[in-house]
C-alpha positions, -999 to +999 in steps of 0.1 A: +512+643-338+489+628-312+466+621-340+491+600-357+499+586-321+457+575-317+464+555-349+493+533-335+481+530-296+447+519-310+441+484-292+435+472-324+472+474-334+479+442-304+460+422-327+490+425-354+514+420-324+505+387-318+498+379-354+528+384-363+543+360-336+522+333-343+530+338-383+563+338-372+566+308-350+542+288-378+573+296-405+598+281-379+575+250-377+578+243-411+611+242-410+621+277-421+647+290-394+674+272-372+653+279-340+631+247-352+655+227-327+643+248-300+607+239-311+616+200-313+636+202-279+602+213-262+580+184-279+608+159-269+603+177-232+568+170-234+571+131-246+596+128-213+566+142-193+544+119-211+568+091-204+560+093-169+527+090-169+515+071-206+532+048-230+529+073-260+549+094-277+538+125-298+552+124-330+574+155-331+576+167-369+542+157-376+530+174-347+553+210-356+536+213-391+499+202-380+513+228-350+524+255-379+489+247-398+474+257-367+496+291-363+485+300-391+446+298-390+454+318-358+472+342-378+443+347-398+418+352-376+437+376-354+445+398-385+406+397-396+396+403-358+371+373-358+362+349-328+388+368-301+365+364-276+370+327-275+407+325-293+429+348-267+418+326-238+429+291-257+459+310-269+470+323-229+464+288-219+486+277-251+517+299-242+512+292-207+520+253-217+545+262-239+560+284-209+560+256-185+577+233-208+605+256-216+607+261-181+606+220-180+633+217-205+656+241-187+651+218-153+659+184-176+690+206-189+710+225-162+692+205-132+684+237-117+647+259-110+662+291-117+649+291-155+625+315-148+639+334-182+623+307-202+590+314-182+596+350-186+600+351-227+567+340-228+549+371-208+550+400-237+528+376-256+503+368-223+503+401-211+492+414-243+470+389-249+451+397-217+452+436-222+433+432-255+405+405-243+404+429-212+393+458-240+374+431-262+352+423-231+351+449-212+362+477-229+386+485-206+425+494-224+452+485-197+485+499-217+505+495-183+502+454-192+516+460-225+548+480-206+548+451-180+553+427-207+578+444-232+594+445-199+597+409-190+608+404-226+639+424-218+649+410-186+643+373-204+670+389-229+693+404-198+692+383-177+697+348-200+723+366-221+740+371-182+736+335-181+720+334-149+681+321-161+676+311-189+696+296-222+715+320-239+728+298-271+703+316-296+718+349-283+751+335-291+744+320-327+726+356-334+752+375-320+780+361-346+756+373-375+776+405-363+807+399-345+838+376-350+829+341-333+858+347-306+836+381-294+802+366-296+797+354-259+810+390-248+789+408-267+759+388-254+770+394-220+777+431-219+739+434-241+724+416-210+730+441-185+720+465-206+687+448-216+681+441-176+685+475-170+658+487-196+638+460-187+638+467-148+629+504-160+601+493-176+589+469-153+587+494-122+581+528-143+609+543-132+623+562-158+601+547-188+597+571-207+634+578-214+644+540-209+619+531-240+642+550-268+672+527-265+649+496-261+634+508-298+671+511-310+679+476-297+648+458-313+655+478-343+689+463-346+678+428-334+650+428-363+678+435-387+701+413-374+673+385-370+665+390-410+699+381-417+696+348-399+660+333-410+627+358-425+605+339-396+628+353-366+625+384-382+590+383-387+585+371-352+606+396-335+585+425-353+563+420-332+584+430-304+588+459-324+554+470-326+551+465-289+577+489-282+564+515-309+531+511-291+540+515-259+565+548-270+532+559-276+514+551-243+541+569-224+546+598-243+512+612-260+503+637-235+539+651-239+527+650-281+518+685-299+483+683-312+478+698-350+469+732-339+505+735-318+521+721-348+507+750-367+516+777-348 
């Protein structure tokens, strides 16, 4: 058992996390999935920010596919491994933009600074991102950033399904892939304060270990549900399911029987 558990925890394995979100995102870029209005809302965010300042205007679906294009050289190279010592920098500054617009695009919405949910969707990428340059650079494995970060991708869940910071539409329009239309905004709510609560687990430690089987379930069941709705947001959301496999592992592998307890 803990052997199979080295093979899933290896640091390696992040690389395929973020691979597949990027290949994931790059498919919604090309038009593939629903969610492409969410991509087009945050380019239309940045031309108002650009409004302000310059008399230009990026051009949104020319920018998405050269922006997919992109995705997917990065997919590439993060599958192969090559050039990470210079890639996972540009690609924490990238989602860091992307992070601040969303953040942006909640402020031009709602007129209000609480969408820190928008910020917060962001982190499992960043935080995994850093915990593999960290062991790229200085061989050094921090698996708590990798908790921290599934973390914030729950309580981005909880707490915008509650409605309190952050959209919660998307929820909604996946939600009805399941339930009657009429239930849909119920079942989003009562699935945010569950997903707060397993994401404040995770966040503070405090009962991780236990807290991390239901948060498998979940993803499992939002991967499924995600399929249903467009391949890419399935695709993209496997990666949230790798990160929780991986971190199942983190917390658990000294509790794991090696082969000779198996044995006996």
């Amino acid at each position: 058992m803990k052997d199979i558990a080295r093979k899933i925890s290896n640091p390696e394995t992040l690389r395929f996390v973020l691979a597949l979100t990027f290949f994931g995102h790059a498919l919604v870029n090309f038009g593939l999935s629903p969610l492409i209005g969410l991509h087009t809302n945050l380019v239309n965010t940045a031309n108002k920010i650009l409004g302000f300042v310059v008399d230009w205007q990026i051009p949104v679906d020319t920018f998405l596919t050269g922006l997919g294009i992109a995705e997917i050289i990065v997919t590439i190279l993060l599958v192969g491994g090559w050039g990470l010592r210079w890639l996972i920098p540009v690609l924490i500054g990238y989602l860091t933009i992307v992070g601040f617009l969303a953040y942006t695009m909640y402020y031009f919405n709602k007129q209000s600074f609480f969408g820190f949910a928008e910020i917060m969707r962001r982190l499992p990428w960043i935080f995994t991102a850093i915990a593999l340059y960290l062991w790229k650079t200085k061989g050094d494995l921090k698996p708590t950033l990798v908790r921290i970060g599934l973390a914030f991708a729950f309580l981005a869940h909880g707490t915008a399904s509650l409605g309190l910071l952050g959209f919660n539409k998307g929820h909604i329009d996946l939600a009805v892939q399941v339930v009657p239309e009429e239930y849909a905004r119920d079942f989003v709510f009562y699935s945010g304060i569950s997903d707060t609560i397993i994401g404040l687990s995770l966040l503070t430690g405090i009962g991780a270990r236990w807290f991390i089987f239901p948060a498998i379930l979940w993803i499992i069941f939002v991967v499924a549900v995600s399929f249903i709705f467009a391949v890419s947001d399935g695709i993209f959301r496997l990666g949230f399911l790798l990160m929780a496999l991986w971190t199942f592992v983190y917390l658990w592998r000294d509790k794991l029987p090696d082969k000779q307890e198996v044995k006996a």
